[in-house]
C-alpha positions as CSV (number, residue, x, y, z in Angstrom):
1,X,109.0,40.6,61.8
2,X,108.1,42.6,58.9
3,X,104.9,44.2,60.7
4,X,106.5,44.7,63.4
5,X,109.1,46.6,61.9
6,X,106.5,48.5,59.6
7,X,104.9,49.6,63.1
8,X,108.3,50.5,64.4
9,X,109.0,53.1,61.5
10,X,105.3,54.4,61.6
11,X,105.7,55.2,65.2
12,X,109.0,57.2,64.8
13,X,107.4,59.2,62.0
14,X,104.6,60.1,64.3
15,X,106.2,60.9,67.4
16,X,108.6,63.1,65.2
17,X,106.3,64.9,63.3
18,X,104.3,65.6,67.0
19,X,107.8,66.7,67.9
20,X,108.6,68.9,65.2
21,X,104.9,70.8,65.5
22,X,105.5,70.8,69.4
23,X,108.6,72.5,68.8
24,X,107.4,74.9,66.1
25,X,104.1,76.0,68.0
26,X,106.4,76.8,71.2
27,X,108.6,78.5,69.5
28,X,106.4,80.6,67.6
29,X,105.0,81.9,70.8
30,X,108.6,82.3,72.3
31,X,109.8,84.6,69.2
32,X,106.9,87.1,70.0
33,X,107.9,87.9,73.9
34,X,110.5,90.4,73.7
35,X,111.8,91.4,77.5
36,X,113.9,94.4,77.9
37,X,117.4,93.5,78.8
38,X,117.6,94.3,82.5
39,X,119.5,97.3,83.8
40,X,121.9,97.3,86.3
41,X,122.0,99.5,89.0
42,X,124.5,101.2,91.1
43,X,124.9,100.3,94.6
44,X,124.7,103.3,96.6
45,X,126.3,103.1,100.3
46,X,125.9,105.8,103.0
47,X,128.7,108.4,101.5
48,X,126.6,108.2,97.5
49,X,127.5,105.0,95.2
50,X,129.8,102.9,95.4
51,X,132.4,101.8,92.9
52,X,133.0,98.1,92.1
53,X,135.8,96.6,93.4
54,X,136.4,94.0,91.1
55,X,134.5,93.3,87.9
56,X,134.1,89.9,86.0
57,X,134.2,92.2,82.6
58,X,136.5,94.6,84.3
59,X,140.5,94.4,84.3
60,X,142.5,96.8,86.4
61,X,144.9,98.7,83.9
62,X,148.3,96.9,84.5
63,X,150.8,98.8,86.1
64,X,153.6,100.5,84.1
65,X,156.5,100.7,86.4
66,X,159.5,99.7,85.7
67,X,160.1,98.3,89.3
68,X,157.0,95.5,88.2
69,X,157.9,95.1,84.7
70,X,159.8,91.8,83.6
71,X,161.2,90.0,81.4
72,X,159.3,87.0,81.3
73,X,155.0,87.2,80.1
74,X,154.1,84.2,82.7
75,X,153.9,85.9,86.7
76,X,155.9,83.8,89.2
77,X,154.7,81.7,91.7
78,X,154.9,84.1,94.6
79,X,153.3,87.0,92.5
80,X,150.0,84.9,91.5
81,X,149.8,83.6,95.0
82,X,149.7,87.0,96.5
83,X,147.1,88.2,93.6
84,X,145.1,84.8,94.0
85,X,143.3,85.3,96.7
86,X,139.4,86.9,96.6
87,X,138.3,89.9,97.4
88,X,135.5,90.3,99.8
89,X,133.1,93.8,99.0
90,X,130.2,94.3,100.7
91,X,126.8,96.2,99.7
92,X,124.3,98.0,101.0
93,X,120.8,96.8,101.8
94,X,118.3,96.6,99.1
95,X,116.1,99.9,99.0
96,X,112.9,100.1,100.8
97,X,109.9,100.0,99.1
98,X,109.1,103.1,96.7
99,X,112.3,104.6,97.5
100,X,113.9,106.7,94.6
101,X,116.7,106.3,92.7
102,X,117.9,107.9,89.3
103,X,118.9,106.6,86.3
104,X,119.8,108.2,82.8
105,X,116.2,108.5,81.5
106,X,114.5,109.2,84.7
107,X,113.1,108.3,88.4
108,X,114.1,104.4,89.1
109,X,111.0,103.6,91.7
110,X,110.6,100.4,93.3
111,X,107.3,98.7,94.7
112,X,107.0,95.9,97.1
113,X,103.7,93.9,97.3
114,X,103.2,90.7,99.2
115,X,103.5,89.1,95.5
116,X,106.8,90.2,94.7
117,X,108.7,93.4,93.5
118,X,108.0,95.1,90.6
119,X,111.0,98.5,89.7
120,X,109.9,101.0,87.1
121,X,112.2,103.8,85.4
122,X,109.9,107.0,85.5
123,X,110.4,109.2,82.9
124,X,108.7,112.3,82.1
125,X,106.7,111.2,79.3
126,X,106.9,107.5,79.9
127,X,108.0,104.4,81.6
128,X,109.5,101.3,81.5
129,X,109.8,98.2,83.6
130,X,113.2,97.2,85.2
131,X,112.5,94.2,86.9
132,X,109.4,92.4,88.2
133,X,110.8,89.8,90.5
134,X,107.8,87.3,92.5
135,X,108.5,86.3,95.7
136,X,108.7,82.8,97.1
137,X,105.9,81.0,95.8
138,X,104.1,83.6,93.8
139,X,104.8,83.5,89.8
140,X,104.8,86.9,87.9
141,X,103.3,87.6,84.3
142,X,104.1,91.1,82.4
143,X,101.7,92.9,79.7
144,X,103.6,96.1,78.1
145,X,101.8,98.7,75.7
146,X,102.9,101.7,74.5
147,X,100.8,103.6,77.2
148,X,101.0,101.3,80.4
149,X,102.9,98.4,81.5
150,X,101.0,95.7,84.0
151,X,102.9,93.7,86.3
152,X,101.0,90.7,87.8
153,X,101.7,88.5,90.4
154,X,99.6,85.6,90.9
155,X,99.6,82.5,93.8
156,X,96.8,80.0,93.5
157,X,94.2,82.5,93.6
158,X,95.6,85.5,94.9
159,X,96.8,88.3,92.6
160,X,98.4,91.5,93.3
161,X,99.2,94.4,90.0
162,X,100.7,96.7,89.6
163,X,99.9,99.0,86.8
164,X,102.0,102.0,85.5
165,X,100.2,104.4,83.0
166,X,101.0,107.1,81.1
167,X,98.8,108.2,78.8
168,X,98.5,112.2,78.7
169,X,99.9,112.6,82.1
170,X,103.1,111.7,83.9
171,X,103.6,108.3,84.6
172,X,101.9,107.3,88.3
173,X,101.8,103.7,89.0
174,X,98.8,102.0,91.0
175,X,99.1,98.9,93.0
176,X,96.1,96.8,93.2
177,X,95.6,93.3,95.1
178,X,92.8,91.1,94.4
């Protein structure tokens, strides 16, 4: 009983100290990926972009007649009934492939491969990625520096990049498929 017991223990202390370093090689190589938080971008319909009609983070200012105002904080039951139900917005179709947009820093650019999608913001003296997004099937890896950012798609043995430089020159982004 008492060996079996004395394996017992010696068992836990190994598979927890496998666990532990496990755990602590992971998340050493975790900490030093830092992504960009994405950036979200305006829907643009036919007559220029598009305002949200409702927001998750967004609350419409409450109104501040006195026709609506009452007495009691709680809405009744016919007022939350006719504000209950969902609002249906629609949007426009993604962009097509290296169609331009604009954001606050510079050119928002967009290229489609048969790996995925990779969306750059092209400054005048630099670049950064939006979003690199694989398609079905394909898995995407990033490399950033300060003078070019590689996107890389890769299924089985396929792989498509796309590489945006900008070392003294503009930023100009090449698409290459292997």
């Amino acid at each position: 009983m008492r060996r079996g017991l004395v394996h017992a223990v010696a068992w836990l202390l190994a598979t927890g100290a496998a666990v532990t370093l496990s755990w602590w090689g992971v998340h050493t190589v975790m900490a030093g990926t830092a992504y960009d938080p994405p950036k979200a971008l305006p829907v643009a319909g036919p007559d220029g972009p598009a305002s949200p009609l409702a927001s998750s983070t967004h609350r419409p200012e409450p109104s501040t007649s006195s026709a609506s105002a009452s007495v009691s904080t709680r809405p009744s039951p016919s007022a939350s009934s006719k504000s209950a139900s969902p609002r249906r917005t629609t949007t426009a179709a993604p962009p097509p492939a290296s169609s331009p947009g604009t954001s606050s820093s510079g050119t928002l650019k967009s290229y489609a491969t048969k790996g995925g999608r990779a969306v750059f913001d092209l400054g005048d003296t630099s670049a950064t990625l939006v979003s690199a997004t694989p398609g079905a099937g394909w898995s995407v890896q990033v490399w950033k520096q300060t003078t070019w950012i590689r996107v890389e798609f890769t299924s089985g043995t396929d792989k498509v990049s796309v590489f945006c430089t900008w070392h003294d020159h503009k930023p100009s982004v090449e698409v290459a498929d292997y």
